[in-house]
Every structure is written in structure tokens, then in C-alpha cells.
DRENRO-197961 format. One record per atom (N, C-alpha, C): atom name; x, y, z; residue in one letter. Coordinates in steps of 0.001 Angstrom, whole numbers, always signed. Layout:
BEGIN
at:CA x:X y:Y z:Z aa:a
...
//
This chain:
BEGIN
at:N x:+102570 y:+98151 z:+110694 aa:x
at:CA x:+101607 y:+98083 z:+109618 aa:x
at:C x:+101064 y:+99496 z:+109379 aa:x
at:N x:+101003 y:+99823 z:+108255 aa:x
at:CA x:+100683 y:+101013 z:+107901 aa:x
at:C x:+99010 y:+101200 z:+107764 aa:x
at:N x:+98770 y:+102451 z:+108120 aa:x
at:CA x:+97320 y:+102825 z:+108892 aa:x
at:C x:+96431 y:+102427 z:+107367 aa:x
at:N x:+96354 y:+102743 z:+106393 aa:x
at:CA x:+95698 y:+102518 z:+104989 aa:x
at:C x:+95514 y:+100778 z:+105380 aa:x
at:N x:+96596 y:+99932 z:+105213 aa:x
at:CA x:+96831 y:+98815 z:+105133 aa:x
at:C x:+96279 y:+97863 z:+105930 aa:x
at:N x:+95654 y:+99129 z:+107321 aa:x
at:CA x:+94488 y:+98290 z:+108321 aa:x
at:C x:+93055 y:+98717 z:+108452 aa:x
at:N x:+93362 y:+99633 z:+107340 aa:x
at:CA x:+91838 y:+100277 z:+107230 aa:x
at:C x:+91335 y:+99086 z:+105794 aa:x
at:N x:+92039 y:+98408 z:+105010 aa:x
at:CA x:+92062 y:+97370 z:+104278 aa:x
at:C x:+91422 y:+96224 z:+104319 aa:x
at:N x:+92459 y:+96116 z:+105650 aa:x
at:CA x:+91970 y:+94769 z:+106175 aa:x
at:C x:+90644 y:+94762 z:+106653 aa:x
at:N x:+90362 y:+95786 z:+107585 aa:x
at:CA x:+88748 y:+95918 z:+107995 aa:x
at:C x:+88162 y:+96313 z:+107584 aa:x
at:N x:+88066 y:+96622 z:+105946 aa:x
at:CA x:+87312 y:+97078 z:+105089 aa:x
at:C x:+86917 y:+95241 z:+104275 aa:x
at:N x:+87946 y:+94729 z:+104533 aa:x
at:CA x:+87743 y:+93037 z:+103970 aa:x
at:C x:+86824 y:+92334 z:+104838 aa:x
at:N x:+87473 y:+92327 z:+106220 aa:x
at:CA x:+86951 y:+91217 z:+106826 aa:x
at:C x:+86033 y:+92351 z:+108150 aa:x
at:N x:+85129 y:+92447 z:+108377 aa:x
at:CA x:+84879 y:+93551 z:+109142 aa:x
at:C x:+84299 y:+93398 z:+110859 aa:x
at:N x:+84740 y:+91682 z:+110737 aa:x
at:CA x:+84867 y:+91505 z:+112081 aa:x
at:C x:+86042 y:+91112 z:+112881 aa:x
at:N x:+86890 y:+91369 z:+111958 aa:x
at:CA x:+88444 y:+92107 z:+112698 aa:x
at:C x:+88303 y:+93662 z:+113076 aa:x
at:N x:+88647 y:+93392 z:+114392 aa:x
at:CA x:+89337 y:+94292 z:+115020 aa:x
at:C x:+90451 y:+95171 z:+114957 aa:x
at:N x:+90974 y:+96123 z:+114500 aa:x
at:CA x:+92044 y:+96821 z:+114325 aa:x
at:C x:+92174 y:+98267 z:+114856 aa:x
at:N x:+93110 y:+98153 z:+115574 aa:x
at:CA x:+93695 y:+99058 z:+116907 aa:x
at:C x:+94529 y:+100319 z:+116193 aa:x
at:N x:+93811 y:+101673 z:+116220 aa:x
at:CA x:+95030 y:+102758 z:+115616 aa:x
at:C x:+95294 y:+103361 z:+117101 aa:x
at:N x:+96063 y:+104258 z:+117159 aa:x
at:CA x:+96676 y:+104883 z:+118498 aa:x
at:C x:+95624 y:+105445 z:+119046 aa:x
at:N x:+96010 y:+105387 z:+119925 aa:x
at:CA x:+94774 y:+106290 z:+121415 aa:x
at:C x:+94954 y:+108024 z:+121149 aa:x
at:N x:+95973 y:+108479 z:+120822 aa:x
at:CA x:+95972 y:+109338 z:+120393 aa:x
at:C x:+95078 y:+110354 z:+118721 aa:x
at:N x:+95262 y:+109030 z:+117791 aa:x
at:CA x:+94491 y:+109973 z:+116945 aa:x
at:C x:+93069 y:+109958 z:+117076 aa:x
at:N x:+92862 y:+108508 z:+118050 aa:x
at:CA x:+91156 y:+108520 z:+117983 aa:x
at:C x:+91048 y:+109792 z:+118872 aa:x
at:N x:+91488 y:+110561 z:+119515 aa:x
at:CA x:+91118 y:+111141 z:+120062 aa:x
at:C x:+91096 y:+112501 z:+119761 aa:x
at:N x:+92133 y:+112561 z:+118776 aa:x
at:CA x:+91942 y:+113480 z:+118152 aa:x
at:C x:+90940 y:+113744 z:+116597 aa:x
at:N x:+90498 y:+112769 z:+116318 aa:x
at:CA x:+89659 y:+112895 z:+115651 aa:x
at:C x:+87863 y:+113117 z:+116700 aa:x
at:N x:+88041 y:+112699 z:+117597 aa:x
at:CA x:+86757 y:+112956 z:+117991 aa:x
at:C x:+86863 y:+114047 z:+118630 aa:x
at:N x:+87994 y:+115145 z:+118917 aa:x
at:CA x:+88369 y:+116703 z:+118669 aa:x
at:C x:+87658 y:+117254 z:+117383 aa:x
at:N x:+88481 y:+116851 z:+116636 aa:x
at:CA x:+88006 y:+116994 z:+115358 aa:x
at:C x:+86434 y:+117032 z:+115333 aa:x
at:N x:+85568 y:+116106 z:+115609 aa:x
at:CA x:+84230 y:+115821 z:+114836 aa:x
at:C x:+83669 y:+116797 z:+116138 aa:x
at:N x:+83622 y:+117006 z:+117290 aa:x
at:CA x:+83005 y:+117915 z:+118413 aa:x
at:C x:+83248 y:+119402 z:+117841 aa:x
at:N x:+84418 y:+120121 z:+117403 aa:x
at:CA x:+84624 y:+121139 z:+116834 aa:x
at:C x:+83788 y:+121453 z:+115672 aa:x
at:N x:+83836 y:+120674 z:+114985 aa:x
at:CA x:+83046 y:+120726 z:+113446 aa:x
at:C x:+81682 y:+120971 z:+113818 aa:x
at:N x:+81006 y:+120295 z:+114712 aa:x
at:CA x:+79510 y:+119584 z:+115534 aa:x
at:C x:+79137 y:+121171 z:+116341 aa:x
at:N x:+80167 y:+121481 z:+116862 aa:x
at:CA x:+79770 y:+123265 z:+117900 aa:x
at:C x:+80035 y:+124401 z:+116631 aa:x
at:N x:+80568 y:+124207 z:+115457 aa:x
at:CA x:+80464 y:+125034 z:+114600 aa:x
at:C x:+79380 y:+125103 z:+113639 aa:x
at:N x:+79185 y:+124158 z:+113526 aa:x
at:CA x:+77539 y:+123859 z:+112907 aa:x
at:C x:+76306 y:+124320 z:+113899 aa:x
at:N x:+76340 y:+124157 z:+114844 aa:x
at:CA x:+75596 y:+124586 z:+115593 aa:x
at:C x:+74801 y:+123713 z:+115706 aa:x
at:N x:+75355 y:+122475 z:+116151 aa:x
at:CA x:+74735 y:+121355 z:+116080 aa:x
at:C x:+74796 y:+120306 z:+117517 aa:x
at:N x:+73718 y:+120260 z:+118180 aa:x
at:CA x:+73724 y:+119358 z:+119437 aa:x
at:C x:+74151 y:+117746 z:+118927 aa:x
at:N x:+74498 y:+117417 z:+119879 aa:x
at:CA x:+74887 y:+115930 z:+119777 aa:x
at:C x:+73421 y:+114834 z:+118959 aa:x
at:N x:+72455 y:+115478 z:+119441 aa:x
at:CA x:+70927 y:+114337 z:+118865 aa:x
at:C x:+70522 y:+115189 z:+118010 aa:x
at:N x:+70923 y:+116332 z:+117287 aa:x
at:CA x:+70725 y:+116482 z:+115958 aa:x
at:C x:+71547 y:+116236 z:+115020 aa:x
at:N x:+73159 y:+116108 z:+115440 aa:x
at:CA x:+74258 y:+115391 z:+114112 aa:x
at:C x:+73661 y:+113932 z:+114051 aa:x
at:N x:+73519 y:+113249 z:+115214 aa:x
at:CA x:+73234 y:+111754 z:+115333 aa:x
at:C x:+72242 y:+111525 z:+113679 aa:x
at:N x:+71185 y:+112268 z:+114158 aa:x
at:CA x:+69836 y:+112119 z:+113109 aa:x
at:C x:+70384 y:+112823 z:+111929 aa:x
at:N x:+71217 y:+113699 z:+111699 aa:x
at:CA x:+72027 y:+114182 z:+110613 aa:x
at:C x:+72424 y:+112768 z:+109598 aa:x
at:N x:+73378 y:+112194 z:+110597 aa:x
at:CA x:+74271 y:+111323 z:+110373 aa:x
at:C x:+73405 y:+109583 z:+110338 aa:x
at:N x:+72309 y:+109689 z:+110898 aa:x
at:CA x:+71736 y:+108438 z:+110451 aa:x
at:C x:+71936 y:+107358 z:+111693 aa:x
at:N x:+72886 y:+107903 z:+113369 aa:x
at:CA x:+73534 y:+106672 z:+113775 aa:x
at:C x:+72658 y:+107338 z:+115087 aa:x
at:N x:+73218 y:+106420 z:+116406 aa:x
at:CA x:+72282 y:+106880 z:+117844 aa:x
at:C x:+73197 y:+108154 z:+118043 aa:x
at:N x:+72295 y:+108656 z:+118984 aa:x
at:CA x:+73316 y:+109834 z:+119901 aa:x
at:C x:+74491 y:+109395 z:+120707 aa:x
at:N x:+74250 y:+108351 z:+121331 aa:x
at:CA x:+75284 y:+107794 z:+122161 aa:x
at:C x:+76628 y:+107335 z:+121107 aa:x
at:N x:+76789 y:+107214 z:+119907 aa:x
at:CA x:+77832 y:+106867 z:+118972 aa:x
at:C x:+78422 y:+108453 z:+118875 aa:x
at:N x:+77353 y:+109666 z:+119025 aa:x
at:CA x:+78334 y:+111051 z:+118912 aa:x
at:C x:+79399 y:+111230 z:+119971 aa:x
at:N x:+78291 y:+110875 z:+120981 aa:x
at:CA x:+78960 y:+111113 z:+122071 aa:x
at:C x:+80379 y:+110230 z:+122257 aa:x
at:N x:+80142 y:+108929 z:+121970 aa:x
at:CA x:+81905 y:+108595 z:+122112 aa:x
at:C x:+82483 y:+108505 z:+120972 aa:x
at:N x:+82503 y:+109285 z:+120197 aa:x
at:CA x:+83113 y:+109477 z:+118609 aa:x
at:C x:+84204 y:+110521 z:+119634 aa:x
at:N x:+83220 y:+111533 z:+120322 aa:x
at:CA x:+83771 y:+112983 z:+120410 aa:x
at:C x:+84918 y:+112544 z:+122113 aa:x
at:N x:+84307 y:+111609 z:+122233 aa:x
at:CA x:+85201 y:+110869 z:+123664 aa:x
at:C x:+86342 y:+110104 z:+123669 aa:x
at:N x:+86343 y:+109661 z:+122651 aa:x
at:CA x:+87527 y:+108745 z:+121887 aa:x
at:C x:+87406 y:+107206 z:+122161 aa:x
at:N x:+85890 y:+106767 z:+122055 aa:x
at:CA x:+85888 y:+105351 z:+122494 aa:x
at:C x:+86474 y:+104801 z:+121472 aa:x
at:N x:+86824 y:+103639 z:+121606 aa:x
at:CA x:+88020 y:+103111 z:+120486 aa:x
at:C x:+86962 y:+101915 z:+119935 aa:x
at:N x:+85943 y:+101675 z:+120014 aa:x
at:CA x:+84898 y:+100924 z:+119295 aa:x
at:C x:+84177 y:+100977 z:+118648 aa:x
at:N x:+84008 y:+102517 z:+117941 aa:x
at:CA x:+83166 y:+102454 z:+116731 aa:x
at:C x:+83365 y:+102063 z:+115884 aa:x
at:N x:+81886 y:+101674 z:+114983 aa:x
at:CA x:+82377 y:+100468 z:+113707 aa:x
at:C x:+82665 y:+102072 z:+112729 aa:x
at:N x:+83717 y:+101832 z:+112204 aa:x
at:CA x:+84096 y:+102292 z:+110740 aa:x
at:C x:+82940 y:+102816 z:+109976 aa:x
at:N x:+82212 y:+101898 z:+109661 aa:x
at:CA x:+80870 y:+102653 z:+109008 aa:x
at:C x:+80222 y:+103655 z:+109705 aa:x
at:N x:+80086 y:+103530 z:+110877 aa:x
at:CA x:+79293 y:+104501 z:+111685 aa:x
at:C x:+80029 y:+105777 z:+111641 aa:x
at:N x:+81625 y:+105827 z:+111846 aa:x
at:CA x:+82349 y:+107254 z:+112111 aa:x
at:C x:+82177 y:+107757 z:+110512 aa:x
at:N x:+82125 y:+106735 z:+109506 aa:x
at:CA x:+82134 y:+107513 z:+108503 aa:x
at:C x:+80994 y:+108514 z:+108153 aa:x
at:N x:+79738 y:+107774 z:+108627 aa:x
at:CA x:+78476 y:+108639 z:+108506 aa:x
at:C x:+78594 y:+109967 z:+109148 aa:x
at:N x:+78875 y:+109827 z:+110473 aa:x
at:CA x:+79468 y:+111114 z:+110951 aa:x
at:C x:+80229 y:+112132 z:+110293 aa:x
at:N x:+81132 y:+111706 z:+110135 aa:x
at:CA x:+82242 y:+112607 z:+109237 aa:x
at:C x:+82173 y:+113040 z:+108189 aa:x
at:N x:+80908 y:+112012 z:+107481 aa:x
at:CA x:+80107 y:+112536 z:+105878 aa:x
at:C x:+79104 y:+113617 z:+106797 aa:x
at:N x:+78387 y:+113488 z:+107599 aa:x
at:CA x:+77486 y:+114638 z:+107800 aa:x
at:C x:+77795 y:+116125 z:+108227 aa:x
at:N x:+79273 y:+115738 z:+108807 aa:x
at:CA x:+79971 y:+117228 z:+108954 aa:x
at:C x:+80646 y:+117857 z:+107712 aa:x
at:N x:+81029 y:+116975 z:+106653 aa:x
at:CA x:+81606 y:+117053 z:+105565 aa:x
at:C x:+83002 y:+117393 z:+105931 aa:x
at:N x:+83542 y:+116469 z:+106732 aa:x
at:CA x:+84652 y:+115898 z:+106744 aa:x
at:C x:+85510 y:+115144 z:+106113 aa:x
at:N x:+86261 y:+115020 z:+105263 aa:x
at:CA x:+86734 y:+113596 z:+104733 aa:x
at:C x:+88248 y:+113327 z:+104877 aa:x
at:N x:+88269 y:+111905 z:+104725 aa:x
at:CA x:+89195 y:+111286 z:+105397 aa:x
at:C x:+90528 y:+110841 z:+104225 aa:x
at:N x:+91586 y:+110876 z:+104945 aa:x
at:CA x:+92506 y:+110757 z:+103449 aa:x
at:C x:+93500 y:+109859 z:+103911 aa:x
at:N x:+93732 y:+109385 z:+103266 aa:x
at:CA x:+94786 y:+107834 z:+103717 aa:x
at:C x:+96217 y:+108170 z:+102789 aa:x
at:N x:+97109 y:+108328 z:+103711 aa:x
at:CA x:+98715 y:+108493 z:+103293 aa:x
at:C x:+99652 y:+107525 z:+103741 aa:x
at:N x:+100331 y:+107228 z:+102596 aa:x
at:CA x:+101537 y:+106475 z:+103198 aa:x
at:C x:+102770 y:+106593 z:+101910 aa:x
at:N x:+104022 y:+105628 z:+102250 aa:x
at:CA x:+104859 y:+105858 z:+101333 aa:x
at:C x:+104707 y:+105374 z:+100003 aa:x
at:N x:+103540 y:+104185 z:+100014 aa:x
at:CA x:+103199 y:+103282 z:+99115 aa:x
at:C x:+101818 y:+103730 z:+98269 aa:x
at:N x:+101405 y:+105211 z:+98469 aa:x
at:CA x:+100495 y:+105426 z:+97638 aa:x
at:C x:+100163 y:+105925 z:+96294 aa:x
at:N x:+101421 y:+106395 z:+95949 aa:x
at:CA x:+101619 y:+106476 z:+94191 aa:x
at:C x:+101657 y:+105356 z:+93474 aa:x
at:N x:+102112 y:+104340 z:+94506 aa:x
at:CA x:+102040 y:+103018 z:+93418 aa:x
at:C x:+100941 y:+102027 z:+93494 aa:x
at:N x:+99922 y:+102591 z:+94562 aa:x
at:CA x:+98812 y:+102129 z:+94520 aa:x
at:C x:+97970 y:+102758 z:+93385 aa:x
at:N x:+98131 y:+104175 z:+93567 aa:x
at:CA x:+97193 y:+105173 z:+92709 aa:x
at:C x:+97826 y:+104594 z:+91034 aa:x
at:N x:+99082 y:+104048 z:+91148 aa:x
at:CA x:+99549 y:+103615 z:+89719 aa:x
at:C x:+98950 y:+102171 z:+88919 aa:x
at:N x:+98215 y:+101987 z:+89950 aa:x
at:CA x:+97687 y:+100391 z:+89449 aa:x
at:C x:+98324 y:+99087 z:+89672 aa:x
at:N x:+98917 y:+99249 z:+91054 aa:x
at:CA x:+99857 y:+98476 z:+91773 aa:x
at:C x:+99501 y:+97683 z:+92600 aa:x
at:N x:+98485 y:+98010 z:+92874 aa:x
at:CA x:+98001 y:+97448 z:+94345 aa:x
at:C x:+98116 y:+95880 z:+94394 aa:x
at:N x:+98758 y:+95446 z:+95656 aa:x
at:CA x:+98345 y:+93967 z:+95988 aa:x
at:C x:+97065 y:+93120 z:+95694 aa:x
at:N x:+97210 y:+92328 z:+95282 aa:x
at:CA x:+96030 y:+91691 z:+95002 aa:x
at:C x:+95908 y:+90404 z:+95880 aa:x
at:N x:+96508 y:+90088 z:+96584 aa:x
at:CA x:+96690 y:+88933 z:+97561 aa:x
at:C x:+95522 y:+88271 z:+98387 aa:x
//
């Protein structure tokens, strides 16, 4: 299943659970710690940046695999990060294709 296609689903139903690799969470919470020490920003001032607890920075940047979606997004809006969803099927989404199912 393609990563867009489960960011979908838990954008529908949002008490499904959906599992991406151990690897990118972890590299995204690379990602958000880098951004966070370039800002010059402690962990309990992005938190209050970002609107969420400190303890959600802290395993954003740890790779806990349980943050809700909404929460990493606040994060990633407060670093001004953004997130981009690719796959083979996205011109014909962007074309007015999309499943409606």
C-alpha cells in the first residue's frame, strides 16, 4: 500500500492505526531535532511553539511510532517543514481522478 494511500485512510478514519517503516520515522525525527538545534530551539520551547507537550518533541525526535498525525504536523508546521506525498498515481490524482470509494 502506498504511503499517500495510508496517510488517507487515517486521515478518514483516525482511529486506525497505520504502520510506515521504522526507518523513516526515524528519520524524520532526525529531521525535526536538526531543524529544532538550528533554530535554536530547546525541546519545551518548540513544544509551546508547536502547541503540543514536550514529551511529544521528545519522541517525535526518538522515533516513537505513536504520534497522532495531527500532533507531528504541528511540529513540522512550527519548524516550517512540509510534508509532500509521492507516488506513481499522483498526476492522476492532481488530474481529478481520485477514488471516490
Amino acid at each position: 500500500m502506498l504511503l499517500f494511500d495510508l496517510i488517507l485512510i487515517l486521515i478518514k478514519f483516525t482511529v486506525m492505526a497505520v504502520k510506515i517503516g521504522s526507518e523513516k520515522i526515524q528519520e524524520i525525527g532526525r529531521i525535526v531535532q536538526f531543524h529544532r538545534k538550528e533554530a535554536g530551539l530547546s525541546r519545551i520551547d518548540l513544544a509551546d511553539i508547536a502547541g503540543v507537550g514536550k514529551t511529544v518533541v521528545y519522541d517525535i525526535e526518538n522515533g516513537k511510532e505513536t504520534v497522532r498525525l495531527k500532533t507531528l504536523f504541528n511540529v513540522l508546521g512550527a519548524l516550517n517543514i512540509s510534508l509532500s506525498l509521492n507516488s506513481p498515481l499522483m498526476d492522476r490524482f492532481k488530474g481529478g481522478n481520485d477514488a471516490q470509494s
